[in-house]
DRENTOR-697453 format. One record per residue (C-alpha): residue number from 1; x, y, z. Coordinates in Angstrom, 3 decimals, always signed. Example, Ala and Ser with C-alpha at 12.3 -4.5 7.8 and 13.67 -1.06 7.14 Angstrom:
! DRENTOR-697453
     k         c1         c2         c3
     1    +12.300     -4.500     +7.800
     2    +13.670     -1.060     +7.140
//
This chain:
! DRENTOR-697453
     k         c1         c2         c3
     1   +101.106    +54.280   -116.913
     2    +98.602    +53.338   -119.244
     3    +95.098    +53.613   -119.201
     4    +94.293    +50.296   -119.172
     5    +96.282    +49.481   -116.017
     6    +95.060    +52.573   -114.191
     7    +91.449    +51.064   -115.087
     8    +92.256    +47.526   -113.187
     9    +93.615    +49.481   -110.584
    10    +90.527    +51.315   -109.975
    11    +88.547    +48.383   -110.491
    12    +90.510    +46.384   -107.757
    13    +90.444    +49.644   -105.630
    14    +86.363    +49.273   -105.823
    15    +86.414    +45.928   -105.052
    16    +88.273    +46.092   -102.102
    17    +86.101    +48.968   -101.467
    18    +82.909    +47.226   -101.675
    19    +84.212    +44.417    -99.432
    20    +85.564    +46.823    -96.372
    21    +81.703    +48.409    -96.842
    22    +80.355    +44.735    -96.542
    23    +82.674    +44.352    -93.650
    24    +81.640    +47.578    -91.631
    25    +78.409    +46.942    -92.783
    26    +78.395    +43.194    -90.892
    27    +80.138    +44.405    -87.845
    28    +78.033    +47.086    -87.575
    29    +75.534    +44.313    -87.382
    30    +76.915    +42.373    -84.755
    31    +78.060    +44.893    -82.914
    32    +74.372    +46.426    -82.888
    33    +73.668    +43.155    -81.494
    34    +76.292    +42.591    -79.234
    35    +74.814    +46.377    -77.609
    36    +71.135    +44.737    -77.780
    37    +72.470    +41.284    -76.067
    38    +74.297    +43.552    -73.301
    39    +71.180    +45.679    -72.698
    40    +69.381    +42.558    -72.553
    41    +71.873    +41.205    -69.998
    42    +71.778    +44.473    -68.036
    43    +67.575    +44.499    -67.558
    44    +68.219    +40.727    -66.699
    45    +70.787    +41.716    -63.827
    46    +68.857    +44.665    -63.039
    47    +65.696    +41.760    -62.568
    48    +67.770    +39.160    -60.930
    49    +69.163    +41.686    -58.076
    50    +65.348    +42.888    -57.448
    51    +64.537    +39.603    -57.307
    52    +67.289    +38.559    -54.714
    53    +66.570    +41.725    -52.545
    54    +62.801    +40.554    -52.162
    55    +63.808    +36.863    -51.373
    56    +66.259    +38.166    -48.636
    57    +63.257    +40.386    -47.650
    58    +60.900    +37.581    -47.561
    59    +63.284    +35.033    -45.525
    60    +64.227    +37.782    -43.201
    61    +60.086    +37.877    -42.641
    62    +60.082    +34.077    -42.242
    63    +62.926    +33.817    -40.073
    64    +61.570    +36.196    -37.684
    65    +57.860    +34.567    -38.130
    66    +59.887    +31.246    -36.992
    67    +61.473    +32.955    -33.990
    68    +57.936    +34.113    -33.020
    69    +56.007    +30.707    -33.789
    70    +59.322    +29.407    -31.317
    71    +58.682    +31.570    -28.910
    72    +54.929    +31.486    -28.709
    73    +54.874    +27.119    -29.022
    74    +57.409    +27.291    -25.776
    75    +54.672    +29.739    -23.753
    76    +51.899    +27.705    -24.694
    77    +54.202    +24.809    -23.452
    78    +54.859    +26.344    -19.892
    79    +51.318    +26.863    -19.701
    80    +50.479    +23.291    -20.436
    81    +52.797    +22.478    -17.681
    82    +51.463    +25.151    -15.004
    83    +48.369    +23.766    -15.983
    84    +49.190    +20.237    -15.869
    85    +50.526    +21.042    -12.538
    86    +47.666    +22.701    -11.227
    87    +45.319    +19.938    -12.182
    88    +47.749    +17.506    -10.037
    89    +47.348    +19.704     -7.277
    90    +43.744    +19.481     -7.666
    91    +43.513    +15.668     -7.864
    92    +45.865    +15.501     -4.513
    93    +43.039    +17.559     -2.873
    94    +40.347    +15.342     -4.533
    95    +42.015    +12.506     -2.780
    96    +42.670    +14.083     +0.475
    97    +39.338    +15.265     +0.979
    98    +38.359    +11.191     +0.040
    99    +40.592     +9.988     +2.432
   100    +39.071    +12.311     +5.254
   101    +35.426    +11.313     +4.484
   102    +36.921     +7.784     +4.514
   103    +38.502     +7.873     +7.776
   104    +35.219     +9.082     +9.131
   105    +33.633     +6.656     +8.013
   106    +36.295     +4.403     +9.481
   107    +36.054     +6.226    +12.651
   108    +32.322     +5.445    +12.937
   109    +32.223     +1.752    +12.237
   110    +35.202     +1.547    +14.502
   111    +33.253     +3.160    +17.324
   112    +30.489     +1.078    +16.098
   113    +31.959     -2.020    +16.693
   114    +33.952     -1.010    +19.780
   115    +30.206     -0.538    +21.207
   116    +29.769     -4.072    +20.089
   117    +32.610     -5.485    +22.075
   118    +31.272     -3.650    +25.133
   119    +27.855     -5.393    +24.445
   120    +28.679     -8.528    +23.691
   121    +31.017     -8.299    +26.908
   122    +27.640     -7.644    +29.098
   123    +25.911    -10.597    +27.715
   124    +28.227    -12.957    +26.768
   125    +31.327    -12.329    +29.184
   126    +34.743    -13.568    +27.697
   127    +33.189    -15.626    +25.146
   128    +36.030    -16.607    +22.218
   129    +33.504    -14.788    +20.133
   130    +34.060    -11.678    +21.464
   131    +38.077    -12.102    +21.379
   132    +37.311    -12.631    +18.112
   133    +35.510     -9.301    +17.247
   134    +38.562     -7.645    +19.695
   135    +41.494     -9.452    +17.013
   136    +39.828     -7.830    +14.653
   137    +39.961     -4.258    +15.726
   138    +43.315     -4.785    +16.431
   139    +44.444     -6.115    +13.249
   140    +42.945     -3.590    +11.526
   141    +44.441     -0.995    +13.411
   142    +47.579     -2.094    +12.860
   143    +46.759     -2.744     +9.076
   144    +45.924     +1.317     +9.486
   145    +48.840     +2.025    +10.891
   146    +50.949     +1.281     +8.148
   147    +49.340     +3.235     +5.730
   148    +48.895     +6.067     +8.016
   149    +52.804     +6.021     +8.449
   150    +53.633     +6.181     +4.619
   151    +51.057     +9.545     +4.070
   152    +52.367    +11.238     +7.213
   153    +56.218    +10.223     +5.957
   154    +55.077    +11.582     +2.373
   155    +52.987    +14.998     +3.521
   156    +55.934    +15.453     +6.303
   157    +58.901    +16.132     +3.561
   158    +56.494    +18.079     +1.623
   159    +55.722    +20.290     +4.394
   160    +59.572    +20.277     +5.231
   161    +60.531    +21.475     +2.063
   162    +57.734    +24.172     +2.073
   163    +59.664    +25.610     +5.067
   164    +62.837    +25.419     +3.339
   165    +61.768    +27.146     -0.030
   166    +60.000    +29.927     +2.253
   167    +61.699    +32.734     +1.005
   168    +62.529    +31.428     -2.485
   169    +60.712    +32.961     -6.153
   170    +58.763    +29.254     -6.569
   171    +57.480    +30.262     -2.365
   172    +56.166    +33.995     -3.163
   173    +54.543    +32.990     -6.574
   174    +52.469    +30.359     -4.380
   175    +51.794    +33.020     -2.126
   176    +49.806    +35.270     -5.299
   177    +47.615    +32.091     -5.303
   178    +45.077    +32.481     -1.901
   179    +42.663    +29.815     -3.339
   180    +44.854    +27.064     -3.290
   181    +46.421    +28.121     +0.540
   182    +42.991    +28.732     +1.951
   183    +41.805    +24.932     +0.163
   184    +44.522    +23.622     +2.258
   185    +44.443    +25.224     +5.293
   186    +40.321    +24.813     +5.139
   187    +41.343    +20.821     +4.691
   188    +43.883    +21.119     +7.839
   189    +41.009    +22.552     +9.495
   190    +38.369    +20.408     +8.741
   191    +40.833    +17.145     +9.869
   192    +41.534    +19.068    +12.938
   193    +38.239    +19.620    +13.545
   194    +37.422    +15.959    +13.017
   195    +40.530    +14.398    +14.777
   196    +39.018    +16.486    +18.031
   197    +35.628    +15.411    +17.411
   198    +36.401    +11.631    +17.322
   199    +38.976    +11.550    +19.871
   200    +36.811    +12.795    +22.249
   201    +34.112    +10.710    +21.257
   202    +36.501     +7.614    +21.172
   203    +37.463     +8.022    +24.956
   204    +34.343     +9.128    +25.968
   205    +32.429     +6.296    +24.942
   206    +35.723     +3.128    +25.915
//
């Protein structure tokens, strides 16, 4: 072989030389990269997990905050209705003690004007006047009546089913509560008390 040729060859060896050097050269570029992009990748995974660890932490914490908020809204809401419930009661016995005072002072003008009828009797016998004054103690007595009937229907069940629930959980918890017994029993009292008082005053005087 002749120099010449063995001179091309070399020359074509260095070229394709040169080129596989430019070629390990680039991919050792990109794969430098490629090793910086998958690092990259790796910190952002290594971020993103952190990140969805403290969100589940975080809605674990709300989720039981909700529970709580739940369970505190529904207490407040019982209490609104015990208290509700108590304040019923309490307007019941506002009107129950009204009604006694007002059936005293029933009682009295009654008596009053029973007194009346006696008088005007004495002085002006069986005047149509004095029917008159009679009629109207009578109608309004019977007007009584009536309403009398419907509370003593309405406090009768109430009482009935008092007796019925004696021995129930709603019965003992009412038992824990003297002030609201002894307000009713001191109200029984007083109407017995009253009741006694005018009937005997009511026949004594007729």
């Amino acid at each position: 072989m002749k120099s010449e040729e063995i001179s091309q060859d070399i020359e074509a060896l260095e070229r394709d030389l040169s080129g596989l050097r430019a070629r390990v050269e680039k991919d050792s570029s990109s794969f430098a990269t490629l090793e910086q992009q998958v690092a990259q990748l790796r910190e952002n995974l290594l971020r993103t997990r952190e990140s969805v660890t403290e969100h589940e932490a975080r809605l674990s914490d709300k989720e039981k905050d909700h529970a709580e908020a739940k369970r505190l809204e529904a207490l407040e809401a019982y209490e609104g209705e015990v208290r509700s419930h108590h304040e019923a009661a309490d307007r019941a016995v506002g009107v129950a003690t009204d009604l006694l005072s007002a059936l005293d002072a029933y009682d009295d003008a009654t008596l009053r004007l029973r007194q009346l009828v006696e008088q005007m009797r004495r002085a002006f016998g069986s005047d149509e006047r004095v029917a008159d004054v009679e009629s109207a103690l009578s109608d309004e007595a019977a007007r009584l009546r009536a309403t009398s009937e419907a509370i003593l229907a309405a406090t009768k069940w109430r009482l009935d089913v008092v007796d019925e629930t004696s021995e129930t959980p709603e019965r003992e918890a009412a038992a824990e509560e003297p002030a609201d017994e002894e307000l009713s029993q001191d109200l029984q009292e007083i109407a017995q008390e009253r009741r006694r008082a005018r009937i005997k005053e009511y026949f004594g005087k007729s």
